[in-house]
C-alpha distance (Angstrom), angle and dihedral (degrees) to the residues before:
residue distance angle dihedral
X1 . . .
X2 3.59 . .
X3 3.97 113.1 .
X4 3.71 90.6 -127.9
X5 3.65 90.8 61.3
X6 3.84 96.8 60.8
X7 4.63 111.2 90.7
X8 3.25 114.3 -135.0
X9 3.40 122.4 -149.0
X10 4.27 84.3 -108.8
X11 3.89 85.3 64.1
X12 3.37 119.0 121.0
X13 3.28 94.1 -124.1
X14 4.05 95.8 57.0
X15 3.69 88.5 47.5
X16 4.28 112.9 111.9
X17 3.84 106.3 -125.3
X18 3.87 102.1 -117.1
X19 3.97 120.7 -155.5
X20 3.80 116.7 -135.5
X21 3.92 115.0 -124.8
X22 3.49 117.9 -98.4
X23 3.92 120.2 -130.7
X24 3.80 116.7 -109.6
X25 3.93 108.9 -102.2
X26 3.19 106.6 -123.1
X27 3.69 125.9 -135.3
X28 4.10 125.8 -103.7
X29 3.91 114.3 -111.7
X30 3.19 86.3 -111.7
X31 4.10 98.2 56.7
X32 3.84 108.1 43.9
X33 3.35 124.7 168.8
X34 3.37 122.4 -107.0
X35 4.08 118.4 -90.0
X36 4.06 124.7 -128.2
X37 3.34 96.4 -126.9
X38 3.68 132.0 70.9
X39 3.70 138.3 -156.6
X40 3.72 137.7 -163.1
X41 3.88 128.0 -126.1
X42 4.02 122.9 -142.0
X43 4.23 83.3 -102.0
X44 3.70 85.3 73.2
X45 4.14 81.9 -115.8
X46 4.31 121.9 136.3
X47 3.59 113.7 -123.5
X48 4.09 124.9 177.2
X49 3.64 107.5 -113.5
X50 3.88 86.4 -135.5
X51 3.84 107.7 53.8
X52 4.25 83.8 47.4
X53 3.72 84.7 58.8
X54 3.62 99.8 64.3
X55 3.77 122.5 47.6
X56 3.41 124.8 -150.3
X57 3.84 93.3 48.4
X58 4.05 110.7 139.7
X59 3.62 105.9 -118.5
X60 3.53 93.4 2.1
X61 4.36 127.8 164.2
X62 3.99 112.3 -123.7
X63 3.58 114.1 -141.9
X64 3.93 82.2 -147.8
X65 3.70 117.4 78.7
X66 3.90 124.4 -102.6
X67 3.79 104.4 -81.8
X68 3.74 98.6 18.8
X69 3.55 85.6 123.1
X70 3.89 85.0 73.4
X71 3.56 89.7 56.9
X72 3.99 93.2 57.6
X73 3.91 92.2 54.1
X74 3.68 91.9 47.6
X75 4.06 85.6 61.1
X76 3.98 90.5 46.4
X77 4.51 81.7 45.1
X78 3.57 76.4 61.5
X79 3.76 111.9 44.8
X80 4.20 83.4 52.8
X81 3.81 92.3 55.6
X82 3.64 93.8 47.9
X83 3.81 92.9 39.7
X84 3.92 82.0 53.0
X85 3.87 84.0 51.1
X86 3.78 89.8 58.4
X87 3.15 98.9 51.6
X88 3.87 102.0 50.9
X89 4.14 77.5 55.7
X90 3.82 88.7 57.6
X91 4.06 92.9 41.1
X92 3.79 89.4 46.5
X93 3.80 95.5 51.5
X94 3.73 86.7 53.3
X95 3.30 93.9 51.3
X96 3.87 103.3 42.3
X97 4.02 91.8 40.3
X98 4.00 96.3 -119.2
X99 3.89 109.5 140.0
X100 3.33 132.1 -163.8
X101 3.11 151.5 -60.3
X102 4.35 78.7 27.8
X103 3.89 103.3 100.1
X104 3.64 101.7 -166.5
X105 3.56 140.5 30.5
X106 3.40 118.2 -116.7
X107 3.65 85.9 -163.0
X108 4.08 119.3 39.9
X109 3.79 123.3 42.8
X110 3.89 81.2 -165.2
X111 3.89 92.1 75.3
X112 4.18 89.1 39.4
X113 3.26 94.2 63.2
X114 3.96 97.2 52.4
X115 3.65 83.7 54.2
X116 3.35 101.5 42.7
X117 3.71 90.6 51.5
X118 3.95 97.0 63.8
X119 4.12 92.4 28.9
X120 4.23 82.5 67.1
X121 3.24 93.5 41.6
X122 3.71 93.9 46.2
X123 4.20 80.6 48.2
X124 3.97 95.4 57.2
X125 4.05 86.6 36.6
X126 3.81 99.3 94.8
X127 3.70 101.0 51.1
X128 3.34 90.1 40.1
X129 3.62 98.1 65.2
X130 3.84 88.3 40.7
X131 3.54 94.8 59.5
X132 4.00 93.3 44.7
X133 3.44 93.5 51.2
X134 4.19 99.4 50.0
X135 3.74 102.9 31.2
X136 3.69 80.4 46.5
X137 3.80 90.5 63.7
X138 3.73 86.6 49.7
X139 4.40 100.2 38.5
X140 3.94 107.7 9.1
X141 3.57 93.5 172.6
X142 3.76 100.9 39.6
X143 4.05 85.3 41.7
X144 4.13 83.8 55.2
X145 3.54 98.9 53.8
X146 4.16 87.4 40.6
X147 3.85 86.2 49.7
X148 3.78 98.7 47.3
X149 3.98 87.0 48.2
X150 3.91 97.5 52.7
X151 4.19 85.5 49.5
X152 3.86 93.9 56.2
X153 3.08 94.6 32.0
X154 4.24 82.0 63.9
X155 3.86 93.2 43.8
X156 4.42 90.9 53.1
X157 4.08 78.8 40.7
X158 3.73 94.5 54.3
X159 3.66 102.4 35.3
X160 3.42 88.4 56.1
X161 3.71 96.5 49.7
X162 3.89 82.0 47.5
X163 3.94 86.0 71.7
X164 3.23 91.3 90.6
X165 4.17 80.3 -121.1
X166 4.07 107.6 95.9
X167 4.02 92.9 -155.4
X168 3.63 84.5 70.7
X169 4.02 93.4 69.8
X170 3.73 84.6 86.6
X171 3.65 97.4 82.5
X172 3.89 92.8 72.3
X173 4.13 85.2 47.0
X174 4.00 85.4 107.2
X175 3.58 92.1 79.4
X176 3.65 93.4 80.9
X177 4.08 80.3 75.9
X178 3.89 87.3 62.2
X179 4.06 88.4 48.6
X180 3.76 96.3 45.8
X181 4.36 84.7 48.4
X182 3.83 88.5 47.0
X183 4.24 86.5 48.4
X184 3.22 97.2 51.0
X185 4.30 97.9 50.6
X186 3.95 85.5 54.4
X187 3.66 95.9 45.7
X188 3.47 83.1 50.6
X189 3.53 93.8 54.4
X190 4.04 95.2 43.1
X191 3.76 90.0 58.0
X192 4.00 96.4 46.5
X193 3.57 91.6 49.5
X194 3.94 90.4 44.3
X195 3.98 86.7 56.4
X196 3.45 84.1 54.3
């Protein structure tokens, strides 16, 4: 017997036919797994953190409250009335012959007071949007109503500042009620989440 002839247990032959792994399929966007952990909504209701992250999910938990969609168009209500603000500014400095980059005029109160109306709106515009968007999460539909306050509110404010006569600002003053709605939802928030 030739020593070629004798199999080894290297052979080919002896070798065990191993299968290679197969990767993990991985879920569509629209089908993810659920999570581990779970979180609660202002409703008091569970949701899974996962099926909230993807939309279009049959049947699927929001980790957004019922109605917070309501909240979201108040902020776009909001971007129109101060776009609208803006361009009264733009019509006005046509109109009164005050070019830019000059803020002010030195010379008509008239064209001030357009200005002034969307430059203190534009001042209060920041924590206004803040607020909306966390005491949302907390109050959607009390946050709405708060919301849609504040922006007419803003529009009586302006068009009396439009007047020409800046006393007249002080018909809009009732959209403080709409802040002080839009405090309280956050505040409410902040002190849940500090309770943990």
């Amino acid at each position: 017997m030739d020593k070629c002839d004798v199999k080894t247990s290297f052979d080919a032959a002896a070798k065990p036919k191993l299968k290679s792994p197969k990767a993990p399929k991985l879920p569509r966007a629209s089908k993810v797994a659920p999570a581990l952990s779970v979180v609660g909504n202002s409703s008091g209701n569970s949701s899974v953190l996962a099926k909230g992250l993807v939309t279009g999910t049959p049947g699927a938990s929001s980790i957004f409250p019922s109605g917070y969609g309501f909240v979201v168009l108040t902020a776009v209500g909001s971007i129109m009335m101060v776009t609208w603000k803006s361009m009264k500014v733009g019509i006005a400095r046509d109109e009164f012959k005050v070019p830019y980059p000059q803020m002010y005029s030195s010379d008509n109160t008239a064209f001030n007071c357009v200005l002034r109306a969307h430059q203190n709106t534009l001042e209060n515009y920041p924590q206004f949007l803040l607020l909306l968007m966390i005491g949302g999460y907390e109050m959607p539909y009390f946050c709405t109503l708060g919301g849609w306050i504040w922006i007419l509110g803003r529009i009586f404010y302006a068009k009396g500042y439009y007047t020409g006569d800046p006393t007249k600002r002080a018909r809009g003053t009732f959209s403080i009620i709409g802040m002080i709605m839009l405090l309280a939802a956050t505040a409410k928030f902040a002190l849940k989440h500090l309770r943990g």
